[in-house]
C-alpha positions in Angstrom: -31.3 19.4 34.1 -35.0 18.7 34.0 -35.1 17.7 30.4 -32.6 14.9 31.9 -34.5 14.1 34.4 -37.8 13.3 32.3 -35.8 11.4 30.1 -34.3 9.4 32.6 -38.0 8.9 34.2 -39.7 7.9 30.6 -36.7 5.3 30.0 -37.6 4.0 33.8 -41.3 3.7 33.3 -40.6 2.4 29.7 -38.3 -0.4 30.8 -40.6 -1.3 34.0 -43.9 -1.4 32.3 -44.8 -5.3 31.4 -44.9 -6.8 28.4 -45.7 -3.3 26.3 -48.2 -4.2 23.6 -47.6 -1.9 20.8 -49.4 -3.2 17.9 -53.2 -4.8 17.8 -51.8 -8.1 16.6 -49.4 -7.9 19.9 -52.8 -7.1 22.0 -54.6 -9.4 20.9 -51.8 -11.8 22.3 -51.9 -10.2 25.3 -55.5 -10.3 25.6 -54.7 -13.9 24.4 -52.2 -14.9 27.5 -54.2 -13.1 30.3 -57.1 -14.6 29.6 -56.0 -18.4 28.8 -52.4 -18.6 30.4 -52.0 -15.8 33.0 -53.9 -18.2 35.5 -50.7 -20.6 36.1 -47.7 -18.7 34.0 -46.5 -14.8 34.7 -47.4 -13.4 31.5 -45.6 -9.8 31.8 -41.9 -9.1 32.5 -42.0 -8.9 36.6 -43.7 -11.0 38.3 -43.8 -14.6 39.2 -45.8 -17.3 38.0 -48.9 -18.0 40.3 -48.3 -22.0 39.6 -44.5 -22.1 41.1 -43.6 -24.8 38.6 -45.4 -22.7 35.1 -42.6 -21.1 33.5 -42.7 -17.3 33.3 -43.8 -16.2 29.6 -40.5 -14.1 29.6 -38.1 -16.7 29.6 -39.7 -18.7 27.0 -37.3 -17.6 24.4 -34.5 -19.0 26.7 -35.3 -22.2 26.2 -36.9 -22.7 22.7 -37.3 -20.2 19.5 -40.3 -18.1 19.8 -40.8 -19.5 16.4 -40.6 -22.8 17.0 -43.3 -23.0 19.8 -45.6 -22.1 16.4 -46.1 -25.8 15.6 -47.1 -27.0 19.2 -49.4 -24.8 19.7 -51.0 -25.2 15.9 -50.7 -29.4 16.6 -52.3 -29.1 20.0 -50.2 -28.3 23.5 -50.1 -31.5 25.4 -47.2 -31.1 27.3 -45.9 -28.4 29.4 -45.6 -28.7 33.0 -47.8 -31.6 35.2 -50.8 -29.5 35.5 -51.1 -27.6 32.0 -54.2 -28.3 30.3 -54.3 -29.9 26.6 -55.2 -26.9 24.5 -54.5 -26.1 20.5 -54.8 -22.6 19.1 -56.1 -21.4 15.9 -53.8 -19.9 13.2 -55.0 -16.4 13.9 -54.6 -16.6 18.1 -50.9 -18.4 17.1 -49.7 -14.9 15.2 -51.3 -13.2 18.2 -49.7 -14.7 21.2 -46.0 -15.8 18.9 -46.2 -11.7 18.3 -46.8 -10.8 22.3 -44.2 -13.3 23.7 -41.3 -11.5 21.6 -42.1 -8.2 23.5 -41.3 -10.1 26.4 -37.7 -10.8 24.7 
């Protein structure tokens, strides 16, 4: 019965922690979006965006590909919502934060 118990608490905690970074590439993109993004957009699975109209990292893949988002962000970002600053990412930082938003799938 306890055994079920801690199971059923580790699957809880597992599903409720946000945006789980497992490997250093997936860090870095976290590290990435925290940094850079997590002043206007939610960056994690829970919470809301601070900037009511920045879309929430986690839906992302709702809307476009992860993949896809690959080439706007290597050709420069200059659209978005009203308020997101211009901003282009290097090859290295793309892998990185492409890598973070699919643990956010």
């Amino acid at each position: 019965m306890i055994g079920r118990i801690l199971v059923a608490l580790a699957f809880a905690l597992a599903a409720a922690t946000p945006g789980v970074a497992a490997s250093p590439q997936q860090q870095r993109g976290k590290t990435f979006a925290l940094n850079n993004c997590a002043r206007c957009h939610s960056v994690d699975r829970v919470s809301p965006s601070p900037l009511k109209i920045a879309p929430p990292f986690r839906i992302l893949h709702k809307r476009y590909p992860i993949e896809t988002i690959a080439e706007a962000l290597a050709e420069g970002m200059y659209t978005g919502h009203p308020t997101m600053p211009a901003f282009q990412l290097e090859p290295d930082q793309i892998g990185d934060l492409l890598a973070y938003l699919k643990t956010l799938e």
